[in-house]
C-alpha positions as CSV (number, residue, x, y, z in Angstrom):
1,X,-35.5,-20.7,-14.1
2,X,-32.4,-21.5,-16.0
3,X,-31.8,-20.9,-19.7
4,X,-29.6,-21.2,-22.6
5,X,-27.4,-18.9,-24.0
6,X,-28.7,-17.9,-26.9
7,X,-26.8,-16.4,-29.5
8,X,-29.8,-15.0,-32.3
9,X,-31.3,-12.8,-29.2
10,X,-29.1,-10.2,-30.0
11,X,-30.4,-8.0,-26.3
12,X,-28.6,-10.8,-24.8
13,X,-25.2,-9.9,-26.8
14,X,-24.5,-6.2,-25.3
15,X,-22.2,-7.3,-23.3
16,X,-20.2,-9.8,-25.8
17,X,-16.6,-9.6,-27.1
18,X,-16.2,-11.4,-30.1
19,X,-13.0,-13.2,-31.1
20,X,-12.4,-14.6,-34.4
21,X,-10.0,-16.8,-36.5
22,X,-9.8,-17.2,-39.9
23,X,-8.1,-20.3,-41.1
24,X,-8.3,-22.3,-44.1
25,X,-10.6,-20.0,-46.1
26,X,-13.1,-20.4,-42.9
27,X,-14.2,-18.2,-39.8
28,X,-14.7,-19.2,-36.8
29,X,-15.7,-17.3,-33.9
30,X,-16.0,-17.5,-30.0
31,X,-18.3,-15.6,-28.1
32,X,-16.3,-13.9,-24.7
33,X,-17.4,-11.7,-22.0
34,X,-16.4,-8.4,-21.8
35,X,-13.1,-7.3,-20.3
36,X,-12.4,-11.1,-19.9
37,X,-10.3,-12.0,-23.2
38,X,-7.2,-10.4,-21.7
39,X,-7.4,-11.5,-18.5
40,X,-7.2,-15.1,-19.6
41,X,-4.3,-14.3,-22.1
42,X,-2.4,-12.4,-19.3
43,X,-3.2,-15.6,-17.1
44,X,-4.9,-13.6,-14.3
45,X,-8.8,-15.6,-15.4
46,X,-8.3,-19.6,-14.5
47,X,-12.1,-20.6,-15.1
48,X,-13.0,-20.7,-19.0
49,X,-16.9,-20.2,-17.9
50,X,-15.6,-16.8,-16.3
51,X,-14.9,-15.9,-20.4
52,X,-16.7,-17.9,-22.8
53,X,-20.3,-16.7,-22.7
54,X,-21.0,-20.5,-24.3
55,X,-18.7,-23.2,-25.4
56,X,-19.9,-23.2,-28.7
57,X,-17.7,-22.4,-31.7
58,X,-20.0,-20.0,-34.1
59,X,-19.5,-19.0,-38.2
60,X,-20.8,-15.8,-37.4
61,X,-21.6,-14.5,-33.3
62,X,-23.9,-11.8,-34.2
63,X,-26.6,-13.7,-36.8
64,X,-26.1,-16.8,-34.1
65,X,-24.6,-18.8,-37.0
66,X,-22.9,-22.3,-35.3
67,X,-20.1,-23.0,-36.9
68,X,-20.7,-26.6,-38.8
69,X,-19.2,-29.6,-37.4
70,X,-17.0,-31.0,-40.7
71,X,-15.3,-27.6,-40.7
72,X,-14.6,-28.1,-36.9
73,X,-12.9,-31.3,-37.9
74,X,-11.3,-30.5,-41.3
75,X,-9.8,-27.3,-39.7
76,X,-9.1,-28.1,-36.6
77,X,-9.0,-31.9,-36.8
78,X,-11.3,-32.5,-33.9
79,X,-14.6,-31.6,-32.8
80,X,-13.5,-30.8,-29.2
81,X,-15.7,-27.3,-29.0
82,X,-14.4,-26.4,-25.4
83,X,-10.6,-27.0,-26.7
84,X,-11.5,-25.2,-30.1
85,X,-13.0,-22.6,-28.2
86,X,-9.8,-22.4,-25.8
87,X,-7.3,-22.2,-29.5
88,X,-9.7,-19.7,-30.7
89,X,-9.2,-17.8,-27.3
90,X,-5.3,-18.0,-27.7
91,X,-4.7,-16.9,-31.1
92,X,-8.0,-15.5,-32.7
93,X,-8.5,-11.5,-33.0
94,X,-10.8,-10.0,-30.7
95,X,-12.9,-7.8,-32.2
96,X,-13.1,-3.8,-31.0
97,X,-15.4,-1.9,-32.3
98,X,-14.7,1.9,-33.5
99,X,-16.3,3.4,-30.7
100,X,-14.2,1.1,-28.1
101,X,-11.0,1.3,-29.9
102,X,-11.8,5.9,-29.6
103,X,-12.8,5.6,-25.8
104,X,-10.0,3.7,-25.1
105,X,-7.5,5.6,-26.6
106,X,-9.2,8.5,-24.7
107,X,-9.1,7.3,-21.1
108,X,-5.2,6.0,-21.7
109,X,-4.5,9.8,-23.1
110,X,-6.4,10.9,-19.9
111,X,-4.2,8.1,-17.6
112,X,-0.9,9.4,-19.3
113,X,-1.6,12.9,-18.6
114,X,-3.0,12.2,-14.8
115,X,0.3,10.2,-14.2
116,X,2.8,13.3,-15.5
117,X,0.5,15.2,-13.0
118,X,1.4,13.3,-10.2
119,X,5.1,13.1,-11.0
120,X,5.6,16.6,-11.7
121,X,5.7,19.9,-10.2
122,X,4.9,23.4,-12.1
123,X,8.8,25.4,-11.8
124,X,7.0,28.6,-11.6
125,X,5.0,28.1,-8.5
126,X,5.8,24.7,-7.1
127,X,2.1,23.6,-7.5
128,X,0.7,20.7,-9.6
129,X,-0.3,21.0,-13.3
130,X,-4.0,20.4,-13.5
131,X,-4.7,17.3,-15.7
132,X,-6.2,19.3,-18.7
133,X,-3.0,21.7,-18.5
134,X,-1.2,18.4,-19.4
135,X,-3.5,17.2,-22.1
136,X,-3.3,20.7,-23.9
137,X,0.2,20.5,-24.0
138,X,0.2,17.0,-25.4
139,X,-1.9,18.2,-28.3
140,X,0.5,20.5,-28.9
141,X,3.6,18.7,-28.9
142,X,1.4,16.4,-31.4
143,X,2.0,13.5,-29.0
144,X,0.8,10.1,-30.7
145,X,-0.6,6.8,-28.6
146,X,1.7,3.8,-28.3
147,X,-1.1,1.3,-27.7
148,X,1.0,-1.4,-26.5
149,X,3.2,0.9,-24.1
150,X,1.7,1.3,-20.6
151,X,0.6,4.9,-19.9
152,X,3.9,4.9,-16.8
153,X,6.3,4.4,-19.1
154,X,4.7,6.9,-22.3
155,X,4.4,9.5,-19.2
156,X,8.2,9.3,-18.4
157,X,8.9,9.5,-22.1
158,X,6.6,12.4,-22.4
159,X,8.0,14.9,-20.0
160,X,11.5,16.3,-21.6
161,X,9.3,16.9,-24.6
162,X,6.8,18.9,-22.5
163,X,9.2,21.1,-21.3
164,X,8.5,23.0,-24.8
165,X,5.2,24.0,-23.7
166,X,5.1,24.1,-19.7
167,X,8.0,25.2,-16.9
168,X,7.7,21.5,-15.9
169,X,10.0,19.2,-13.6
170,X,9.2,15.8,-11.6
171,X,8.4,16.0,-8.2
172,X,11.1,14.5,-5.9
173,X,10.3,12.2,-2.7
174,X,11.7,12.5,0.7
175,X,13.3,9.0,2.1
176,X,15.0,7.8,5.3
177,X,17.7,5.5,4.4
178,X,18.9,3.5,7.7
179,X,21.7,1.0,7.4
180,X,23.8,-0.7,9.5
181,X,27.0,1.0,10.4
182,X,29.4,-2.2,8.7
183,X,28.0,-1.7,5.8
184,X,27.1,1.7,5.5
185,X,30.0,3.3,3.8
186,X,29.8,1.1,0.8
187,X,26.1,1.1,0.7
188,X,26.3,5.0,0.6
189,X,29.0,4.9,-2.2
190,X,26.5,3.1,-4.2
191,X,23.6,4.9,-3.9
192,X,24.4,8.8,-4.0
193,X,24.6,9.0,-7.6
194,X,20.6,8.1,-7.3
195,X,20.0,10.6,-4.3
196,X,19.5,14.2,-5.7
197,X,19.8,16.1,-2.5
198,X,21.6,15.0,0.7
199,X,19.3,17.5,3.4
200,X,20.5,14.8,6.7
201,X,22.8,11.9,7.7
202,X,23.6,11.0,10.9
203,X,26.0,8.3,11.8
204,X,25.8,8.1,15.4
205,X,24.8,4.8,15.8
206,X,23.9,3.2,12.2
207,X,24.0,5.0,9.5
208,X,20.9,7.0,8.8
209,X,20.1,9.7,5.9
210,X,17.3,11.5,4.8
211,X,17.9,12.7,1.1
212,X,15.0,13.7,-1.4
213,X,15.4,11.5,-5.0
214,X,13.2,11.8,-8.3
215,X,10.4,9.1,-8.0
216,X,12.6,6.5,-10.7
217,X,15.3,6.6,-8.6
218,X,13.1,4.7,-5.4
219,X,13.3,1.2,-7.0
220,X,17.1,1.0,-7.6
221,X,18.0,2.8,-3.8
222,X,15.6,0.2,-2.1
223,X,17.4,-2.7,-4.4
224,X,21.0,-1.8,-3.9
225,X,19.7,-1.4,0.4
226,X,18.4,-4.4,0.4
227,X,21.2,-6.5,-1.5
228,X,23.9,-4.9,0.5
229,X,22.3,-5.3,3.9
230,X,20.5,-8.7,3.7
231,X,17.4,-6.6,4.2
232,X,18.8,-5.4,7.3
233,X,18.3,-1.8,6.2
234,X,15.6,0.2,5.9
235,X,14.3,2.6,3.4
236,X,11.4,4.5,4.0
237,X,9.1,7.5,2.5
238,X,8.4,10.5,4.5
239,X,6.8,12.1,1.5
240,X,5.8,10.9,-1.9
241,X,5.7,14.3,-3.6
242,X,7.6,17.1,-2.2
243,X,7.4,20.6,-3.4
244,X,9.5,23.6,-2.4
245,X,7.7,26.1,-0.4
246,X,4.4,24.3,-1.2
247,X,1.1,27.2,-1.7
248,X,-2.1,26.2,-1.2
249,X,-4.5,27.4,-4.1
250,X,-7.0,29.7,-2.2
């Protein structure tokens, strides 16, 4: 019972994202699935049939309009609909409605906020901010999306400005560095800048230290670690998020 796509029964278009390209006075537009459009542009979809919903080029998706084949060839200078489709894909506009473009920008507001509760601590009481604690204070500090930011990196930027509104600081993480005793003094010289609070070391037989650091500080300790010991050393987390004299909320 197989059939073709097609395009005029609109029930069968809920789930289409349209991409379109104007060029030379004309439009042209591709029909894709869902979610797929930037998966093929960030290379992580191989299979075109996983994102064209049909290989057809279309004037207009929604009325099921084809687009006419001497356009195809004065524009595009072929009539190749699978390789139109494929330019199309690359450098047409996908289409997002409103109401996408609104809930979108609400779940990455709701990300951003999750992620500064994850990396940060309430000063008062040791104790994690609940998520809407967060969000309030990002209305207030009249925080604006970045769209093309990721929500880790608008989260780091995010927190001195919150300290306005909340007694907030980032939650630190407890590591074991081991290294091998030759190298260990340099190794150490290197990363104690990154290492907020020394609580062990022991250099009995290697070199070993447990230190708590701020969560941006993991990458670069496990980098200079492993560059400076061949990977020979070790760097390990005994806790991701540790809080002083932790309560539990009865």
């Amino acid at each position: 019972d197989t059939y073709m796509f097609t395009p005029v029964n609109q029930v069968r278009l809920t789930n289409v994202a349209i991409v379109r390209l104007k060029k030379k006075g004309k439009r042209f537009e591709i029909a894709c699935y869902k979610n797929k459009v930037m998966s093929w542009r960030n290379k992580i979809e191989k299979d075109i049939d996983e994102v064209l919903q049909s290989h057809s080029v279309f004037s207009n998706v929604s009325k099921g309009t084809l687009a006419k084949g001497k356009d195809l060839q004065k524009v595009f200078g072929s009539t190749d609909q699978t390789a139109i489709c494929k330019l199309i894909l690359a450098t047409g506009q996908l289409q997002v409605s409103q109401k996408e473009r609104k809930f979108e920008a609400e779940s990455k507001l709701r990300d951003i906020a999750t992620t500064i509760a994850e990396m940060c601590i309430n000063t008062d009481n040791n104790l994690p901010f609940p998520v809407e604690v967060i969000q309030t204070a990002m209305k207030d500090v009249k925080f604006s999306l970045k769209p093309n930011r990721s929500a880790k990196q608008q989260a780091l930027d995010l927190i001195p400005e919150l300290k306005q509104e909340l007694p907030i600081a980032r939650a630190q993480m407890r590591v074991r560095v081991a290294i091998p005793e030759a190298k260990a003094k340099d190794i150490k010289k290197k990363i104690e800048p990154m290492v907020a609070t020394l609580e062990k070391e022991d250099w009995e037989f290697d070199y070993e230290m447990v230190a708590r650091i701020d969560p941006g500080a993991y990458r670069g300790i496990v980098d200079a670690v492993a560059a400076g010991t061949r990977g020979k050393g070790t760097v390990d987390i005994l806790d991701c998020k540790v809080q002083d004299n932790v309560k539990t909320l009865e």
